[in-house]
C-alpha positions in Angstrom: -10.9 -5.3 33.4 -7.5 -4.1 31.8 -7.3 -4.0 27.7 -4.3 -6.6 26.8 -3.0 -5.7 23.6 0.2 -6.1 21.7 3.7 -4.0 22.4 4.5 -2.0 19.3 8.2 -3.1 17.7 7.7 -6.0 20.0 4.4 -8.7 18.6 5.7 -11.3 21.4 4.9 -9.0 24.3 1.5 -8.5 25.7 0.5 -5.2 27.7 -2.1 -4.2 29.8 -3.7 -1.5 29.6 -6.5 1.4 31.3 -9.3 1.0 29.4 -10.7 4.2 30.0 -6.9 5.6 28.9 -7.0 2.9 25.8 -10.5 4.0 24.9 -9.8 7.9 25.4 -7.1 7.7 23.2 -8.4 5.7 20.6 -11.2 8.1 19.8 -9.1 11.1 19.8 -7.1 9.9 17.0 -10.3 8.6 15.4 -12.1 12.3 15.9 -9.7 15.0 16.2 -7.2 14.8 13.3 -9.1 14.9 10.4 -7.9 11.6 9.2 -11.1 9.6 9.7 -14.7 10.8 9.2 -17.9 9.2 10.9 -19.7 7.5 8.5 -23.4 7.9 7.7 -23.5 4.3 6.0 -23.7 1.1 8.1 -21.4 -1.7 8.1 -23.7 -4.4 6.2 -24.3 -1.8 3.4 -20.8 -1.4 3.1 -19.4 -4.5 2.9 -22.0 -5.7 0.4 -21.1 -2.9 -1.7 -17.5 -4.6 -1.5 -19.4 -8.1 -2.4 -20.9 -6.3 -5.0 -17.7 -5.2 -6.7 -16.2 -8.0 -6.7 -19.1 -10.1 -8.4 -18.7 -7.3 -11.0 -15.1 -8.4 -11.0 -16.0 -11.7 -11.4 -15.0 -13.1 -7.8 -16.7 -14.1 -5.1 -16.0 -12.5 -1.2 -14.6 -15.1 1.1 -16.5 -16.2 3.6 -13.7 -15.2 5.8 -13.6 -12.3 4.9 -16.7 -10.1 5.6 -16.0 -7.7 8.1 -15.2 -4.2 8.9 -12.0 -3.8 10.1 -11.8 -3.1 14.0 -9.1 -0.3 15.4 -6.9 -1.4 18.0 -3.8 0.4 19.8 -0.8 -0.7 20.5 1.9 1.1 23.0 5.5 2.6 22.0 7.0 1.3 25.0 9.9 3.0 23.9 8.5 6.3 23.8 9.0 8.8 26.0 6.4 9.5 27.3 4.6 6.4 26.0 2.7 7.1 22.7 0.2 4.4 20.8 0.7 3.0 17.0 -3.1 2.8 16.0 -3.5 -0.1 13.7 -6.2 -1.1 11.5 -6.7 -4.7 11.9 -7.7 -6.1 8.9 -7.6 -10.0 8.8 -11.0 -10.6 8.0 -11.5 -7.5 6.0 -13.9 -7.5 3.1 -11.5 -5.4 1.4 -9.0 -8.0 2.0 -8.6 -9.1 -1.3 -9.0 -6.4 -3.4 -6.5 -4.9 -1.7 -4.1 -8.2 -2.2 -4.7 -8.4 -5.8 -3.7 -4.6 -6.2 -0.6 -5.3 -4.3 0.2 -8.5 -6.5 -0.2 -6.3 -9.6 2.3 -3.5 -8.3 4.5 -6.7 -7.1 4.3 -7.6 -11.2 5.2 -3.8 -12.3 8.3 -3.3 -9.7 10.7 -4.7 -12.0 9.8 -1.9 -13.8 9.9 1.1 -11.3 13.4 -0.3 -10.6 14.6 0.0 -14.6 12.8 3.8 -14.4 15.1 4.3 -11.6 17.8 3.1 -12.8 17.4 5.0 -16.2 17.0 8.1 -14.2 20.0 7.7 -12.6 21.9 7.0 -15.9 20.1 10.4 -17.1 22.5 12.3 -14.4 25.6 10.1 -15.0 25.2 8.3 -12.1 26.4 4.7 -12.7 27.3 3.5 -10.0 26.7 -0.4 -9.2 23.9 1.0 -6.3 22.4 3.1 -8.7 21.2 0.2 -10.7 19.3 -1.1 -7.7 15.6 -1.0 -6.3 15.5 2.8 -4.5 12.8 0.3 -2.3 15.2 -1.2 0.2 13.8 -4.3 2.1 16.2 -4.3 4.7 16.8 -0.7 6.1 20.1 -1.3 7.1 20.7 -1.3 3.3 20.2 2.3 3.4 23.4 2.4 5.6 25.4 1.6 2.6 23.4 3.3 0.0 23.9 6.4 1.7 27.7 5.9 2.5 28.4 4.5 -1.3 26.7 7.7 -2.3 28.6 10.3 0.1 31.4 8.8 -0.2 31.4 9.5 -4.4 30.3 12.4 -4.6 31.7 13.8 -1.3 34.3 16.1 -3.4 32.3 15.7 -6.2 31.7 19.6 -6.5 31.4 22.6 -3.7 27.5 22.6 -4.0 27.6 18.6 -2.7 25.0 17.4 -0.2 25.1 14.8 2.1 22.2 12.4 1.6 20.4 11.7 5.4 18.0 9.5 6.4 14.9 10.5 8.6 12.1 9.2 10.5 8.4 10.5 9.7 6.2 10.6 12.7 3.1 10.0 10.7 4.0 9.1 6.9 1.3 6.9 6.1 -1.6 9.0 7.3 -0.7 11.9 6.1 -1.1 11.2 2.2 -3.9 13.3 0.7 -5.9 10.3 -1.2 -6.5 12.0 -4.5 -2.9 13.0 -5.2 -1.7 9.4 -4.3 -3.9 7.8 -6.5 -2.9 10.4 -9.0 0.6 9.4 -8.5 0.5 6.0 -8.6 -1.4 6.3 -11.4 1.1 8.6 -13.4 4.1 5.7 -12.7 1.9 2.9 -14.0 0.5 4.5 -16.6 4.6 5.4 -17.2 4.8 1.8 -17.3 2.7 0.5 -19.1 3.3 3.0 -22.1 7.0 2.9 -21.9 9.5 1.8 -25.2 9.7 -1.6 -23.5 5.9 -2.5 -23.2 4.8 -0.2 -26.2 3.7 -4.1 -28.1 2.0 -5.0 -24.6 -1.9 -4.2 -23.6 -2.3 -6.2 -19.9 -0.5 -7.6 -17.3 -1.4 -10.9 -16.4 -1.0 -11.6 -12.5 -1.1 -14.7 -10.8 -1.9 -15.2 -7.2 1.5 -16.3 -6.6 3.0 -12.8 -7.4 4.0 -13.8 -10.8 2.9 -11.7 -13.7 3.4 -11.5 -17.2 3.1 -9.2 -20.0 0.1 -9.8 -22.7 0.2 -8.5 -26.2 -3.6 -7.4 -27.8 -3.2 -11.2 -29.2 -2.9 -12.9 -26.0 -5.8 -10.7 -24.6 -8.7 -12.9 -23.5 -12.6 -12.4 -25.9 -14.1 -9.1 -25.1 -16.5 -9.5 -22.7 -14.7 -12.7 -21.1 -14.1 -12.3 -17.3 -10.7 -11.0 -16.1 -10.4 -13.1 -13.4 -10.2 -17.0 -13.9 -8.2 -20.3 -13.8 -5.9 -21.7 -15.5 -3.7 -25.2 -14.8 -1.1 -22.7 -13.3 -4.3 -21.3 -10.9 -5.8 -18.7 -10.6 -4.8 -15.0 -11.9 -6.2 -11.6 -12.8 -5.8 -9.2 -15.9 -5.3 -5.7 -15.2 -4.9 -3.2 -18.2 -4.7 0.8 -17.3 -8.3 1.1 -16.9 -9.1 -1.4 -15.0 -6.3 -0.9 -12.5 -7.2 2.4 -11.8 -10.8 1.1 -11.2 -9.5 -1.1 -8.4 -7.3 1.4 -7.2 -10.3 4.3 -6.8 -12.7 1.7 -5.3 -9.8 0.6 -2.5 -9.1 4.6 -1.3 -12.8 4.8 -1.7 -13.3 2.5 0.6 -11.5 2.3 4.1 -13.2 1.7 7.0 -12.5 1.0 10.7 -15.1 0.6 13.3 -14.4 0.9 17.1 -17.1 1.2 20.0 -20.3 0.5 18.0 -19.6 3.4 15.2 -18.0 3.2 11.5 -15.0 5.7 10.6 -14.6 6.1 6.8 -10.3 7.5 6.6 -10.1 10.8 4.5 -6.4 10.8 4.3 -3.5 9.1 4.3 -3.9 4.3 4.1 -4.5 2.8 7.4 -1.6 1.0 9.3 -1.6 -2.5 9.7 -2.9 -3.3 6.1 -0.7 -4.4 3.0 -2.3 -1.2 1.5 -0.1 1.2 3.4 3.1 -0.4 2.1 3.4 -1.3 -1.8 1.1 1.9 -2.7 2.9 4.0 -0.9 6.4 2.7 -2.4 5.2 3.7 -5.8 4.1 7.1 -4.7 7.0 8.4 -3.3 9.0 6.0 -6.2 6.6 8.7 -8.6 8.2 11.6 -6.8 
């Protein structure tokens, strides 16, 4: 019986697959690079340790939502010779939403990571309409243009000019030591949240639909009231410093993949396939 997975760069297409080749490679990548450990917990301890933290946070896991994510592989076709993208698939995850509500809090602080970037820009006399943009492009054919507007003022700019290029990384994502990422990420919103524009502000309010707001010590809910609750908008979290870097720890603390009856803990670097390895990362590398 063949494995049928997806084609990577192309969700539509189905392949089939050896699954002696599919499992083979599959637990190299899992044992041989460092990037994942065996783990000497099962999965039912660890994902009511998840339940637990969440309870603590005043939520309750979905009931959708209480698995181990399972690794999968899915073939660069385009490769030559063929390669695999291994993916953590995390739909029913029970880190799921702790990892959406940290994403939804970044979401609320980008307007700010842009305004940093565009102040640092300013700081080198580069005004330029691009400058005043999100360095986080959405599209990367944007990137096309940022990097001509940029050579193309500064080409004669002086003899010591460099071109800016763009380049591909082979493995970005799991190659990030955990402890300087969240030390990073914590840096920038710690930048944030103590900068001249948000020195009267305490919290950030963040609603599940991406919206956030900034709270002054007034607007701060009693002490020892829950941080997560409803309003009539729905429902939304408060994250000061200290509790976002709570979340942040428990969620690097805390990825795991199983695959052929064992559980991999990852050591370094987010797993692919999750929103985790995007938004965190952006504010990393914004950080650097």
């Amino acid at each position: 019986m063949d494995v049928c997975s997806i084609m990577d760069k192309a969700s539509n297409t189905l392949t089939w697959q050896c699954p002696h080749d599919y499992c083979r490679r599959l637990v190299k990548d899992l044992t041989s690079k460092g990037v994942y450990q065996v783990s000497t917990e099962d999965a039912p301890t660890v994902i009511a340790r998840h339940a637990a933290f969440l309870t603590d946070q005043g939520m309750a896991i979905d009931p959708s939502s209480q698995a181990i994510p399972y690794y999968v592989g899915c073939p660069k076709m385009h490769k030559d010779p063929v390669d695999m993208r291994f993916v953590s698939s995390s739909a029913s995850s029970s880190m799921k939403c702790i990892s959406v509500w940290i994403n939804r809090a970044l979401d609320g602080m980008q307007r700010e990571v842009d305004m940093l970037f565009a102040d640092s820009m300013q700081s080198i006399d580069i005004t330029a309409p691009w400058a005043a943009r999100s360095w986080i492009l959405k599209n990367a054919g944007d990137m096309l243009s940022l990097i001509h507007a940029w050579n193309s003022q500064y080409a004669d700019a002086s003899p010591a000019h460099h071109d800016i290029q763009s380049w591909d990384f082979q493995r970005l994502y799991t190659n990030i030591q955990l402890t300087e990422m969240k030390d990073k990420i914590m840096q920038l919103v710690s930048l944030i949240f103590h900068s001249d524009r948000h020195q009267h502000h305490v919290a950030l309010k963040v609603r599940a639909k991406k919206h956030a707001f900034w709270l002054k010590a007034q607007d701060m809910p009693p002490e020892g009231s829950a941080r997560y609750a409803f309003d009539t908008q729905g429902e939304f979290f408060i994250f000061d410093v200290e509790t976002f870097e709570t979340w942040l720890t428990f969620l690097l603390g805390n990825m795991y993949v199983g695959f052929g009856g064992d559980l991999f803990i990852q050591a370094i670097g987010t797993p692919m396939g999750t929103n985790l390895c995007l938004k965190p990362c952006q504010f990393l590398f914004g950080d650097v």
